[in-house]
C-alpha positions in Angstrom: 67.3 27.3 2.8 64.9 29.0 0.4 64.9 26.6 -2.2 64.6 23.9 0.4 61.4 25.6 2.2 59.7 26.1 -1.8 60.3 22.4 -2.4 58.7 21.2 1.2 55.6 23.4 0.7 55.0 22.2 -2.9 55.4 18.9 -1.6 52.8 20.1 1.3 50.3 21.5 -1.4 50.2 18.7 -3.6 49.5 16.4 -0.8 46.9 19.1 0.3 45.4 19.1 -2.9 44.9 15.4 -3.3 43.3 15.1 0.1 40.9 17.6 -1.3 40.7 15.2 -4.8 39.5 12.2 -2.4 37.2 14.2 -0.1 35.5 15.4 -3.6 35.1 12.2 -4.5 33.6 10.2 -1.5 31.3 13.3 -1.1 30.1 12.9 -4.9 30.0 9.1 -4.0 27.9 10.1 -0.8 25.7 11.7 -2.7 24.9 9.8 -5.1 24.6 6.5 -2.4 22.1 9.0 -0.5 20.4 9.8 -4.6 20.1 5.8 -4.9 18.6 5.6 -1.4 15.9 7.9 -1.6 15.0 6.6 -4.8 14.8 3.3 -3.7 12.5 4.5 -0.5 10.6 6.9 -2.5 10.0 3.5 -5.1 8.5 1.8 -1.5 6.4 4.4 -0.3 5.0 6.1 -3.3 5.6 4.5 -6.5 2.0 1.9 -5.9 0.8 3.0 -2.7 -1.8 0.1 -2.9 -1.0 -3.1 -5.1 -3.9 -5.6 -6.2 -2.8 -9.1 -7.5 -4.5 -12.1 -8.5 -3.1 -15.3 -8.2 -1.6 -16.7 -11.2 -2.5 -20.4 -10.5 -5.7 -19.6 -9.1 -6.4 -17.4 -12.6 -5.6 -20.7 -14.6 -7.1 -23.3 -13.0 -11.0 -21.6 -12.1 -11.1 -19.4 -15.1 -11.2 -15.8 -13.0 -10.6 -12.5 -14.8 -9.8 -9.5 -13.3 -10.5 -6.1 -15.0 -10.7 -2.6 -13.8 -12.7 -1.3 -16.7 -16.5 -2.4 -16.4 -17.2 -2.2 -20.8 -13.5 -3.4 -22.1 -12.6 -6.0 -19.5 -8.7 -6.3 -20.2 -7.7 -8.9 -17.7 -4.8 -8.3 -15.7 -3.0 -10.0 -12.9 -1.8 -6.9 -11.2 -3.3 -3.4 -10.1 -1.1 -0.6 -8.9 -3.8 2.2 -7.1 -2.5 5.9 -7.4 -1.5 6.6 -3.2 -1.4 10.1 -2.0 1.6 12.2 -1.6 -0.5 13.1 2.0 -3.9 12.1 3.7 -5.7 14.4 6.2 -7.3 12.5 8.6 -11.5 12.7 7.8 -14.3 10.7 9.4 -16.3 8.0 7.2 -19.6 10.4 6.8 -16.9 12.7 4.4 -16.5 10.0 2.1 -18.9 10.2 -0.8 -22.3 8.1 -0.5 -22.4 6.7 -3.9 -18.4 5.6 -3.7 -19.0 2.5 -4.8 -20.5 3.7 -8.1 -17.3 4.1 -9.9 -17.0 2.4 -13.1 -13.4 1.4 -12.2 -9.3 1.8 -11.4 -8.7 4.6 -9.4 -10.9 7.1 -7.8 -9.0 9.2 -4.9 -10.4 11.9 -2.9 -8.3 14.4 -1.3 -7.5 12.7 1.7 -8.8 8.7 1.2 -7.6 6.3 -1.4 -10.6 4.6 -3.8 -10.1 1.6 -6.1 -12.9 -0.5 -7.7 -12.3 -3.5 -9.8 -14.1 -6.7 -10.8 -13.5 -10.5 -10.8 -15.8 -12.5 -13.2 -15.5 -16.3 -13.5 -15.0 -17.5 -16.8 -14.4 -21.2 -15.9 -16.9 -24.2 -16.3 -18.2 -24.5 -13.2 -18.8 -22.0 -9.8 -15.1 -20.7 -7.9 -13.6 -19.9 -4.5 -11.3 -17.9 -3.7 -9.9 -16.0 -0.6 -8.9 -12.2 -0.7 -6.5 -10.8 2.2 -5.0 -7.6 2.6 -1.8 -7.5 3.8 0.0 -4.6 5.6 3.0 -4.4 4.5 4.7 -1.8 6.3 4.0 0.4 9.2 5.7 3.8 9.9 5.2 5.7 13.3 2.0 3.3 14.2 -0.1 4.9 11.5 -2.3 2.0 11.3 -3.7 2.8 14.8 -6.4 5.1 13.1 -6.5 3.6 9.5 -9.9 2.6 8.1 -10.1 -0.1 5.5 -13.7 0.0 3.3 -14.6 -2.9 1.4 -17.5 -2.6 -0.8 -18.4 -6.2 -2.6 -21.5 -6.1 -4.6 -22.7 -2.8 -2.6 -22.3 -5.0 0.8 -20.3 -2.4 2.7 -17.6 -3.5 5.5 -15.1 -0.9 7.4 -12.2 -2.8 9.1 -9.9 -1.1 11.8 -7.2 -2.5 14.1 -8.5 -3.3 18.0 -8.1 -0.3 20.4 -5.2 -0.7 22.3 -6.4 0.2 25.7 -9.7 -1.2 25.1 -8.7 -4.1 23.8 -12.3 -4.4 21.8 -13.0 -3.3 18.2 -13.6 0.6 17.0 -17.2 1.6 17.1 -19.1 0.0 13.6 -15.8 -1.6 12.7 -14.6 -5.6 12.3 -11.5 -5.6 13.9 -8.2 -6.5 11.8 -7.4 -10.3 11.4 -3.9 -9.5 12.5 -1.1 -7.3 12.8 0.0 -8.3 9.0 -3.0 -9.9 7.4 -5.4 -7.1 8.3 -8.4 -9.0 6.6 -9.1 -12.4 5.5 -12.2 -13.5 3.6 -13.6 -16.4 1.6 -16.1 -15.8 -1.3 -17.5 -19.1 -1.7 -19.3 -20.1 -4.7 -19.3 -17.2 -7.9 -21.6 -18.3 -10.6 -20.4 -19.1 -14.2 -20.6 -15.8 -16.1 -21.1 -13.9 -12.6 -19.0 -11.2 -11.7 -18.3 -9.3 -8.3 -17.6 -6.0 -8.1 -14.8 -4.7 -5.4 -14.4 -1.0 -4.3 -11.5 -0.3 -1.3 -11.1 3.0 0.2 -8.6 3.9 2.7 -8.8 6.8 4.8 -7.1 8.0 8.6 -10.3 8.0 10.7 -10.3 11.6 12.5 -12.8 10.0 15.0 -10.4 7.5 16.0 -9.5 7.6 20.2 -5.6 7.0 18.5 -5.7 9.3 15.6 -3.5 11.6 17.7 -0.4 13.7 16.9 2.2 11.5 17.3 1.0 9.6 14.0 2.0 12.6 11.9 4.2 11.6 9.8 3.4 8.1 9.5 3.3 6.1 6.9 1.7 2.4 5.2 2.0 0.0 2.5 -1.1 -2.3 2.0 -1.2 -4.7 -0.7 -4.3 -7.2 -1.5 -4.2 -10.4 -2.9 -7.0 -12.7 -4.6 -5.7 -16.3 -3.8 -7.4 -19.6 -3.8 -6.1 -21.3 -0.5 -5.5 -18.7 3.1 -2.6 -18.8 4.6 -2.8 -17.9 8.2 0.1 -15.6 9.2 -1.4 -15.1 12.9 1.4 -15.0 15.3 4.2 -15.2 13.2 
C-alpha cells in the first residue's frame, strides 16, 4: 500500500505541476495581450494628439505647399501636433494675446494645445480649398466644453459645440458644424505666391455651463484636413 500511495501522489504532483505550467503561460500570454493593448490605445490617444493633412490630389493639381517653418518652407503632407499628457480646464483670456505670432509647428501651453502652419500656392493660377476638422473620437463627452481657435491671417474664430439644454451657441462662439465634422470652411481664391498663415489652439473652456466634473477623465482626438471638395457628413 505504501508504494502504491507514493506512485498515486507523484502521479497527483505532476499533474499539479503542469496545471501550474499552463496557468504560467496564459497569465504571461495575458499580459502581454493587456502590453499590446495599452500600447495600441496609448498609440490612439497620445502618440499625435492632433494630426494636420493635406490632400495629396489637391497638393498636385493647384500647386499648394504646406510648411510649418516660416524661413525653410519644407513641404509636407502631414503634421502630427505634440497633445498633452493632461489639460486643466482655463478660460480664453489665459491664453496668450500674441498666440498667433508663432513662427511655426508646435507651441503648447500648460493646459491648451497651439499649432501654426502655412499653406502658400505655388500653382499658376489662384486655389480653393476647404479645411475641416474632424472629431475623431470622444471619451466621457469631453467635447461639451472644448474650445477650437482658428487664427487665419490674424482673423480669429473660437468654435464650441451647441449647449445642450439651450440648444443655442456658447457665448462669442460659432457653433460646431456637427457632431463629427466640428468645422467646415472654404477659402476661396489664394493668390499666386500668397500664403495663409493658420494657428489652432485647443483648450477645455472653464467658463463653459458643461465643463463640469463628470468630464474628468475625458478624452479627444481631432484631426484637420486641407481638401479641395467638402464632404458633408451631417447626419450620418
Amino acid at each position: 500500500m505504501a508504494v502504491s500511495t507514493v506512485k498515486v501522489t507523484a502521479k497527483h504532483i505532476k499533474k499539479r505541476e503542469k496545471r501550474i505550467k499552463k496557468l504560467i503561460i496564459l497569465i504571461i500570454i495575458l499580459f502581454l495581450f493587456l502590453l499590446i493593448v495599452f500600447a495600441v490605445l496609448s498609440l490612439f490617444y497620445r502618440g499625435g494628439d492632433f494630426v494636420i493633412t493635406l490632400d495629396p490630389n489637391l497638393a498636385l493639381k493647384s500647386g499648394l505647399k504646406m510648411f510649418d517653418e516660416e524661413e525653410l518652407k519644407h513641404d509636407r503632407l502631414k503634421f502630427y501636433a505634440k497633445g498633452l499628457e493632461f489639460m486643466d480646464n482655463i478660460s480664453i483670456n489665459w491664453l496668450p494675446k500674441d498666440i498667433d505670432n508663432h513662427k511655426g509647428g508646435s507651441h503648447n501651453g500648460e493646459n491648451y494645445i497651439a499649432y501654426t502652419f502655412y499653406l502658400e500656392n505655388n500653382g499658376d493660377k489662384p486655389a480653393d480649398y476647404w479645411y475641416e476638422l474632424v472629431i475623431e473620437d470622444v471619451i466621457k463627452n469631453i467635447d461639451d466644453a472644448i474650445r477650437i481657435m482658428i487664427i487665419q491671417n490674424k482673423e480669429r474664430v473660437v468654435y464650441a459645440k451647441i449647449n445642450d439644454v439651450t440648444k443655442k451657441e456658447e457665448k462669442d462662439t460659432v457653433a460646431f458644424y456637427s457632431n463629427e465634422q466640428a468645422i467646415i470652411e472654404q477659402r476661396k481664391a489664394l493668390k499666386v505666391g500668397d500664403t495663409d498663415k493658420y494657428t489652432i489652439v485647443i483648450w477645455l473652456e472653464g467658463d463653459d455651463p458643461d465643463c463640469l466634473d463628470h468630464l474628468i477623465g475625458g478624452e479627444i482626438k481631432i484631426s484637420m484636413r486641407i481638401i479641395e471638395s467638402h464632404i458633408d457628413l451631417k447626419g450620418r
